[in-house]
Structures are given as C-alpha cells and as structure tokens.
N, C-alpha and C positions, 0 to 999 in steps of 0.2 A: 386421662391420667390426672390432670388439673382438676376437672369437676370433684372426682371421687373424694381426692384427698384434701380440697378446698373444703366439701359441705362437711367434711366428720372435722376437718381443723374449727371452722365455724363453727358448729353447733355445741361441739367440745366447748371452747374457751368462751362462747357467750353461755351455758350453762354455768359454767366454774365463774363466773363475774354477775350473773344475775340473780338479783340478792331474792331469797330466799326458795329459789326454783334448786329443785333437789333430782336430778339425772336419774336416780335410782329408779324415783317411784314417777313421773315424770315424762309424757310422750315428748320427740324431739318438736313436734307439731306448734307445743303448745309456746314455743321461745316465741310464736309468730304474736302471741299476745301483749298488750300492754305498748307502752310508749319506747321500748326497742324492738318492738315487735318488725322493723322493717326489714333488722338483718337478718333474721329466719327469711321471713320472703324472699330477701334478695337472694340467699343461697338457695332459696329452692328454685327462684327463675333461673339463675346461672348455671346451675347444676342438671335443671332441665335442658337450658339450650345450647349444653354441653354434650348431653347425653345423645342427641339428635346429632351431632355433630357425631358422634362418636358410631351412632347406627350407622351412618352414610359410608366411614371406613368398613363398616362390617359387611356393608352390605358389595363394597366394590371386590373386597376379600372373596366371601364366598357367592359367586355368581351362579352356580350349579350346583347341583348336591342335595343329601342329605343337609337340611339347617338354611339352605340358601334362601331360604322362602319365609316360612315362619320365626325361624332369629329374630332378623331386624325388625320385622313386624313386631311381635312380643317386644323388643328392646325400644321401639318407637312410640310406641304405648306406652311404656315406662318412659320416657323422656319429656312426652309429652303432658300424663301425670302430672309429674314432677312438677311440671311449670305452672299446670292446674295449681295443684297444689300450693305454690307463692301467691298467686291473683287470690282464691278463694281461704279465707283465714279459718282456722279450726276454733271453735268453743272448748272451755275447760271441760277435762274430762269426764268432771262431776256433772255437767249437766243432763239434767233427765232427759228423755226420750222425747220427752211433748214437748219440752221446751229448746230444742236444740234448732240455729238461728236455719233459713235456707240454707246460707254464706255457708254454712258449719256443716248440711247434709251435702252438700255437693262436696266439701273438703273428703270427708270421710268415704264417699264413692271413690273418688280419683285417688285418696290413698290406699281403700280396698284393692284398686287395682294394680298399683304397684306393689304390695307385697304376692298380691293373686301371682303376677306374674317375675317377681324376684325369686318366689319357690320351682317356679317352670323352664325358666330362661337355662341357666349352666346343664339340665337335663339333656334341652332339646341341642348344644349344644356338647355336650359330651359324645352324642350319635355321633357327631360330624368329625371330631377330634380323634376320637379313635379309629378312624380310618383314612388319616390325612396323616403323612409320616412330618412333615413339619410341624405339626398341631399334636402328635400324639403323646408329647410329654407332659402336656397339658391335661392333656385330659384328666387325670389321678387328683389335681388341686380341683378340679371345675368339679369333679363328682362331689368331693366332699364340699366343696363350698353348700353344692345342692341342698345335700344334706343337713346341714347345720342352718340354713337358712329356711328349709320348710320346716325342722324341728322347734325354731324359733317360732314361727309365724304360724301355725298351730298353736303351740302354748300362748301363744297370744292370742288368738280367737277362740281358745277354751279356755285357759286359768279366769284371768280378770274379769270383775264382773262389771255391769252397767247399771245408772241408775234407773230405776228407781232402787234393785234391787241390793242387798247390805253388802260391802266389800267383802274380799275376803284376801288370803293371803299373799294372792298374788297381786294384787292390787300394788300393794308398795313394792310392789318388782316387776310393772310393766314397763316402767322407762329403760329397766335393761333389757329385762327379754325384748322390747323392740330394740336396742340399740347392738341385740345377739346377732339380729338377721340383718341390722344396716350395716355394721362392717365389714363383716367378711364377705358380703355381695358385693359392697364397694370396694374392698381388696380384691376381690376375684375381676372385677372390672378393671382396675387400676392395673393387673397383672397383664389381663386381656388387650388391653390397651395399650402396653407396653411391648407386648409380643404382635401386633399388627407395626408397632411405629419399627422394630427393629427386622419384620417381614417388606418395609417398606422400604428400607435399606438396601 
C-alpha cells in the first residue's frame, strides 16, 4: 500500500516542481535524469523493494490454486523490474536508436517488462478471485483495472513514435498514456494490498 501510493505521490510532485519537465508529453523514467534525477531512482528502488515485499504476502495468501503459482512469479518480476529500473537510468526519449547509452537499453528491457506484465497480472488473477468467495468482490475492479491497463500500454507501443522516425500526435501524449496504465495498476495494487492486510486480520 505504501510503495504504490508513495511512487505516484513522488513522481507527481517531482514532475509539478521540476522546471520545465511537462507530465503530459513526458515518460515518468525520464525525472531519473539531470542533477535530481536521484529521486526518481530512489522511488523506483523503494517501490521495487516494496513490491517484493508485497509478492511474499501474495504468495503466503494464495498457496494452492488457480493463481498460486504464476501470480507472484509475474508480480516478482515486476518488483524486481522496478528496482532494475532505479539502478539503470533511462536516456531522453528523443534519442535515436543507435545512439541510445547500454545504461539506457537495459532500462528500457526491464521497463518493457513491467508494463508486459502489468497488462497480464490482474487477468491471471481475476481466475482466482472469482472462485474464492472472500476475493470475489474483487474481482469486478481487478478486471477492469486489466483492462484499462493493457489499453493503455498498447497505445503506448503503437501511437508514439521513435527516433529517428518524425513524431507524431501522440507523442505529446505519452507521458499520459503511460501515466493511464501506471495508476490504476497501482491502485489496483494499493486496493489488493489493502484487502490481504485486512485478510490478515
């Protein structure tokens, strides 16, 4: 619950304070740049070894089952990501293909992989939800979250274009479409995480 709503309070108010970085058009990747570039990292390590923290609940939750297996696995990948993602710093988005640093290809694998599987994750747990009568009122946000989250992260590896090739419209609207599928994943997690801590009850 802390990770989730810690990196969007981050990345929000270091956006809205850092002078001339524009949220709209704008990856959240790229706050990791430039001489405050530490607090982007720091919230993506905390957020990562948050997230890890957070698989380990899932994984004591569901021991059997539909979800028991593959969940936390996908949700461990994503945490672990994550933290990739603080250590290795992304390149502005402008840069070309040939010129993009190693630092910056490995960033963009291990963020490939966290949106890969923030579109897969609330699916493969919807299975499990709807046939758990404690979990089953969940299930109905966990779908849609699904949804809104891989509609996002499609439009994002189809609209925007890459250099070298000429932007186009969507270009000054990737910082939101990516920031479409980072909320409500992380609300969907904040939610999730709040219904394990009061299962723990």
């Amino acid at each position: 619950m802390i990770g989730s709503a810690l990196f969007v309070t981050v990345f929000t108010i270091e956006g809205w304070l850092r002078p001339g970085y524009d949220a709209v058009a704008t990856f959240v990747s790229e706050l990791s740049l430039g001489t405050r570039g530490w607090m982007q990292s720091a919230n993506f390590l905390v957020l990562g070894v948050l997230f890890l923290v957070f698989t380990q609940g899932v994984r004591a939750e569901f021991r059997d089952g539909k979800a028991s297996r593959a969940g936390p696995i996908l949700l461990g990948i994503i945490g672990m990501s994550l933290f990739a993602s603080g250590i290795f710093v992304t390149d502005p988005a402008t840069t070309p293909r040939d010129q993009v640093s190693m630092e910056g290809r490995v960033h963009q694998v291990f963020g490939a992989l966290v949106f890969l599987f923030m579109s897969i994750t609330p699916f493969v747990f919807f299975r499990r939800f709807r046939m758990d009568p404690y979990w089953r009122p969940f299930q109905w946000w966990t779908v849609a979250a699904g949804f809104m989250v891989t509609a996002a992260v499609v439009l994002l590896r189809v609209g925007p274009t890459v250099p070298p090739g000429a932007p186009n419209v969507f270009n000054g609207w990737q910082g939101l479409i990516q920031r479409a599928a980072l909320i409500p994943y992380l609300a969907w997690i904040f939610a999730f995480a709040m219904r394990l801590r009061e299962r723990s009850r």
